[in-house]
KOLLODREN-404101 format. One record per residue (C-alpha): residue number from 1; x, y, z; residue in one letter. Coordinates in Angstrom, 3 decimals. Example, Ala and Ser with C-alpha at 12.3 -4.5 7.8 and 13.67 -1.06 7.14 Angstrom:
BEGIN
NODE   nr      east     north        up  rest
NODE    1    12.300    -4.500     7.800     A
NODE    2    13.670    -1.060     7.140     S
END
This chain:
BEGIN
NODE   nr      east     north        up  rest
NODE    1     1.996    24.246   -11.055     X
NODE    2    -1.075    24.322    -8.808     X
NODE    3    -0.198    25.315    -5.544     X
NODE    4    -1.512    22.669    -2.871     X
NODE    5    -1.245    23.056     0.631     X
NODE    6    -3.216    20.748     3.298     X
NODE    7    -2.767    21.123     7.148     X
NODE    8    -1.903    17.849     8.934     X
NODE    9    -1.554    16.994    12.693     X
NODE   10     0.844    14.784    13.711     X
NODE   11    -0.346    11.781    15.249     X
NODE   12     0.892     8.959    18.103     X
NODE   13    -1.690     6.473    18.597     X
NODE   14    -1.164     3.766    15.395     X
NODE   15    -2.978     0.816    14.585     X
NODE   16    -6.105    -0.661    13.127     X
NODE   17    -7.992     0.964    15.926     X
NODE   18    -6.790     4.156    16.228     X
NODE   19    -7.521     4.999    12.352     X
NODE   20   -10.789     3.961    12.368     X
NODE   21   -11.308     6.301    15.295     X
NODE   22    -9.214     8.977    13.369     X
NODE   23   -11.888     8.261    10.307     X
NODE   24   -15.601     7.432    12.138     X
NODE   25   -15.070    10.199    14.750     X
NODE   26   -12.955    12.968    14.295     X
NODE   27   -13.087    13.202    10.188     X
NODE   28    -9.836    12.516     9.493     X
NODE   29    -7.460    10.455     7.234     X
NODE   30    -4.709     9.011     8.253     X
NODE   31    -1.440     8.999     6.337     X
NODE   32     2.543     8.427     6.475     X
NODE   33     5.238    10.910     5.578     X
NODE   34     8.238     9.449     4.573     X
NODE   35    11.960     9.973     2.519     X
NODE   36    14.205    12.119     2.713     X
NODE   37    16.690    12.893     5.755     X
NODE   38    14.219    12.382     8.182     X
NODE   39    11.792     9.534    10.078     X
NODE   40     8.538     8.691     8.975     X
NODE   41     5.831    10.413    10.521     X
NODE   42     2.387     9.231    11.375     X
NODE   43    -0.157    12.031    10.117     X
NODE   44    -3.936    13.031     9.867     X
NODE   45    -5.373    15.140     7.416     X
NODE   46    -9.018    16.592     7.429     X
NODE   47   -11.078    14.348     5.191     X
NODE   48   -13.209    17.092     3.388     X
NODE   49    -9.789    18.355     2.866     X
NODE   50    -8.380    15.888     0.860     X
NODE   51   -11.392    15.284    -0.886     X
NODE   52   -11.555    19.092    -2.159     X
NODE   53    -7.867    18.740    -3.371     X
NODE   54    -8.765    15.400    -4.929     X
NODE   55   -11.473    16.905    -7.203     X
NODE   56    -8.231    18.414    -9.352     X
NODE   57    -6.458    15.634   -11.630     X
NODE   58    -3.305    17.704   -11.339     X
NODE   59    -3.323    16.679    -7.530     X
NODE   60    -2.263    13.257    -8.237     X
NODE   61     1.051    15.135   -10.184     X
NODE   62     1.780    18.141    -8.276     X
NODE   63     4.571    18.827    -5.156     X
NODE   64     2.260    19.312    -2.484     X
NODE   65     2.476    21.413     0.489     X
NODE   66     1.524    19.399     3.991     X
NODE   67     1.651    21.673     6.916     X
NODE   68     2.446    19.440     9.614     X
NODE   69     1.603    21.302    13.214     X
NODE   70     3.295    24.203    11.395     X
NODE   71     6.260    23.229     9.685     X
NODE   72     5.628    23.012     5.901     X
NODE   73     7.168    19.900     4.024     X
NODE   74     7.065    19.678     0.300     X
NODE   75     6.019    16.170    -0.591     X
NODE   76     4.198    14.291    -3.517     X
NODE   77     1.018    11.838    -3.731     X
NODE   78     2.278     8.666    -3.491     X
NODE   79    -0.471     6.099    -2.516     X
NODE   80    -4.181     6.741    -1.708     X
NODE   81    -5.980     3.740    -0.084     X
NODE   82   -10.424     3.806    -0.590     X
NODE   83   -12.838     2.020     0.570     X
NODE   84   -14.018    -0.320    -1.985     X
NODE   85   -18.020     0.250    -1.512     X
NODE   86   -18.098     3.264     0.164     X
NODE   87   -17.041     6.547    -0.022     X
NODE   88   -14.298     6.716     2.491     X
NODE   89   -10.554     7.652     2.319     X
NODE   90    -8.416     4.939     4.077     X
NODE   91    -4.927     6.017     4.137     X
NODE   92    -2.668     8.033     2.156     X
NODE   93     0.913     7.906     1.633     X
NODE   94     3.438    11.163     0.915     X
NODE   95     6.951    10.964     0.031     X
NODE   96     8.705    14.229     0.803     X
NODE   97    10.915    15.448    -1.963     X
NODE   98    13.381    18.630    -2.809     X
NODE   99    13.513    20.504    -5.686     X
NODE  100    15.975    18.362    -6.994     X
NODE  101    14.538    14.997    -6.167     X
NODE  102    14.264    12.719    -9.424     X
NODE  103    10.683    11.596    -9.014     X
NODE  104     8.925     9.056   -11.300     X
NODE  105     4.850     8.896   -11.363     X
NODE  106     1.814     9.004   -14.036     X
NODE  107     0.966    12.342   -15.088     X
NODE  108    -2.657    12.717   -16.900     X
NODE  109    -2.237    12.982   -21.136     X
NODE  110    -4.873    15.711   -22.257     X
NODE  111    -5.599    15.179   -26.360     X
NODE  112    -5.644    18.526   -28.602     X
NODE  113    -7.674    18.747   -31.700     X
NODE  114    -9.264    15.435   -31.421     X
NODE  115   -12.366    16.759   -33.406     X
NODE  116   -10.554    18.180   -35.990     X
NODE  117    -7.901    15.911   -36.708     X
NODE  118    -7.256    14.716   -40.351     X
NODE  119    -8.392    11.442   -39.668     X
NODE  120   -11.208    12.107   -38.102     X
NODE  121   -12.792    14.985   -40.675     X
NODE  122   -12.439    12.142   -43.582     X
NODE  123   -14.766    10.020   -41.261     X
NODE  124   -12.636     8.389   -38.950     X
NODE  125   -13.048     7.967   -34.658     X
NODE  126    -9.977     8.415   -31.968     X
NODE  127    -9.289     5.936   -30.123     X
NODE  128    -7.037     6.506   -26.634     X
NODE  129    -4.793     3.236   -25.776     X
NODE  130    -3.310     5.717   -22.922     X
NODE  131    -4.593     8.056   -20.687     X
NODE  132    -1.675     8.562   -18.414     X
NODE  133     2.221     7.852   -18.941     X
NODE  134     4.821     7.438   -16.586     X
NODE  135     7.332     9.981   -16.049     X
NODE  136    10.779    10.827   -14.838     X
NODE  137    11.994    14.312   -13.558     X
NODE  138    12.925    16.752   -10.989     X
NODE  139     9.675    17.375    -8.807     X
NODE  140    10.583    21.233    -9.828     X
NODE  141     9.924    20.337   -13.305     X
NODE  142     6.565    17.948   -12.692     X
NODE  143     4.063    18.918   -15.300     X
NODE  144     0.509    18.554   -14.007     X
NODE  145    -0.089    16.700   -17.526     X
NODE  146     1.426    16.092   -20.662     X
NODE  147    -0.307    17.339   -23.583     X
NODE  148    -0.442    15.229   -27.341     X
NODE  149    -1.805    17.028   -30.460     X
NODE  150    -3.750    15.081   -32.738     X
NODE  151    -3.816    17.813   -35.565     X
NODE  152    -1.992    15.905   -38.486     X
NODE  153    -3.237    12.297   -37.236     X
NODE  154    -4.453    10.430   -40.222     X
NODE  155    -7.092     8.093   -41.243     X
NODE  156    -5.589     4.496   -39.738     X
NODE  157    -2.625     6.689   -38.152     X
NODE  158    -1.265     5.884   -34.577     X
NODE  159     0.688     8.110   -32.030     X
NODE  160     3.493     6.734   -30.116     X
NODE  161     5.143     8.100   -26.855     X
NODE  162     8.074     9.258   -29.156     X
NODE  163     5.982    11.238   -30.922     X
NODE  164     4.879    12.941   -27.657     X
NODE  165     7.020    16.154   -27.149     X
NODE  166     7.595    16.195   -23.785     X
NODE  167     9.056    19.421   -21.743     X
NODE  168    12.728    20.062   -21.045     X
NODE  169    13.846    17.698   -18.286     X
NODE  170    11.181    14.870   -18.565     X
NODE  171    11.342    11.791   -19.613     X
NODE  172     9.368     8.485   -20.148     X
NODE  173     9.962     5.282   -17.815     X
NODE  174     8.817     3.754   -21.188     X
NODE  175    11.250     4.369   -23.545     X
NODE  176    14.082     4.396   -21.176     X
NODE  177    13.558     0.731   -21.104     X
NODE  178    14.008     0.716   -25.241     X
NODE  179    12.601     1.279   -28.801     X
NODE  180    10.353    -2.345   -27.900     X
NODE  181     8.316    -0.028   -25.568     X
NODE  182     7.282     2.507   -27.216     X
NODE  183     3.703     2.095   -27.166     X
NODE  184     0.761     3.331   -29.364     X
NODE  185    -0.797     6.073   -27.145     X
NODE  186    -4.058     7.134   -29.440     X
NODE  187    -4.640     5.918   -33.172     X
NODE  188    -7.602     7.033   -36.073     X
NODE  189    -9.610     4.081   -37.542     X
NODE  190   -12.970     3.496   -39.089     X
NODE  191   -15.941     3.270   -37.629     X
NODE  192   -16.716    -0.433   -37.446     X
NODE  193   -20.490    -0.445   -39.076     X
NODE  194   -18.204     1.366   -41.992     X
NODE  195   -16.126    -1.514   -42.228     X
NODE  196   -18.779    -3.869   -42.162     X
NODE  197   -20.539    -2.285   -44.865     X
NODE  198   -17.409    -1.869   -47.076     X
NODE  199   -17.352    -5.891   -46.608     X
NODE  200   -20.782    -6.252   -47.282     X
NODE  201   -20.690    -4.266   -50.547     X
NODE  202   -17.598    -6.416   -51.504     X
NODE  203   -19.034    -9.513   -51.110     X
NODE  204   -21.668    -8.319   -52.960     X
NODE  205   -19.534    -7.013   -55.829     X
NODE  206   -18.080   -10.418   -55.602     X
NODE  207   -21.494   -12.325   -56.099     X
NODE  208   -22.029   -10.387   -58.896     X
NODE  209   -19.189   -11.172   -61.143     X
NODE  210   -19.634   -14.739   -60.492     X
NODE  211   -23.054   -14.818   -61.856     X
NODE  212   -21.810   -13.179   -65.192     X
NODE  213   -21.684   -15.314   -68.526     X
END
């Protein structure tokens, strides 16, 4: 797991108002800690901070550290607020956890062998229907993604999340809901100007046999 750890200040004056000041003036994002045993607390992080942290996908799936005015906390990601036009962090929300705390979230997929899968040496392309999938597990047994090998995936093949091995003590939100959602997560198919031009040479094959005595 990468180790995270981001320094926070707790903070009393709430509102509209006060986070814009915490944002235009200061440099700071402000953000909620909540769960566990204890009240929510009203925080603010150092922008460039989070932004730095942000740069790593495995952010959005790791236990984080926040060092609140010295007392660590372990928490995860859950909800980051931008600005739509511009590039400005809004709020952020973290849910504290333990190590035994059955978290669910979207942990990145990263596809091995993609080049050199069967399907795609006899001419085929890969294409992704998921990126991410949804997970359920202990936050000390979060993977920072989930990785699906393409190796043996043939010409008009698919993949489905229950062909994804997944590591001990994880499990998909997907298919704990049944077999009905176990979706296609990346498939092998023909180019389409190949499939045109296989049509094209049918029809013309076609034509051709019609015009025979």
């Amino acid at each position: 797991m990468s180790d995270f750890t981001l320094n926070a200040t707790v903070r009393s004056d709430e509102g509209k108002g006060a986070s814009r000041r915490l944002r235009r003036e200061e440099g700071r994002v402000p953000a909620i800690v909540y769960g566990g045993k204890a009240k929510p607390t009203s925080i603010s992080l150092l922008a460039k901070e989070m932004w730095k942290a942000l740069e790593d996908e495995s952010f959005f799936s790791s236990v984080l550290t926040l060092e609140i005015d010295g007392k660590k906390e372990s928490v995860i990601l859950r909800d980051l607020q931008r600005h739509p036009a511009q590039q400005i962090l809004l709020h952020a929300d973290f849910q504290r956890v333990s190590a035994n705390t059955k978290v669910h979230l979207k942990v990145p997929l990263h596809f091995l062998n993609e080049d050199s899968c069967k399907g795609v040496k006899a001419g085929g392309i890969v294409s992704h229907t998921l990126n991410e999938l949804e997970i359920s597990a202990p936050a000390s047994k979060l993977p920072e993604f989930i990785e699906v090998d393409l190796a043996n995936l043939e010409m008009d093949g698919t993949i489905h999340i229950s062909d994804i091995k997944l590591p001990a003590g994880v499990e998909s939100v997907d298919l704990a809901h049944g077999e009905d959602h176990d979706l296609v997560v990346a498939s092998v198919h023909k180019p389409r100007g190949a499939i045109e031009a296989e049509g094209e040479e049918g029809e013309g094959e076609a034509e051709g046999e019609s015009g025979e005595e």
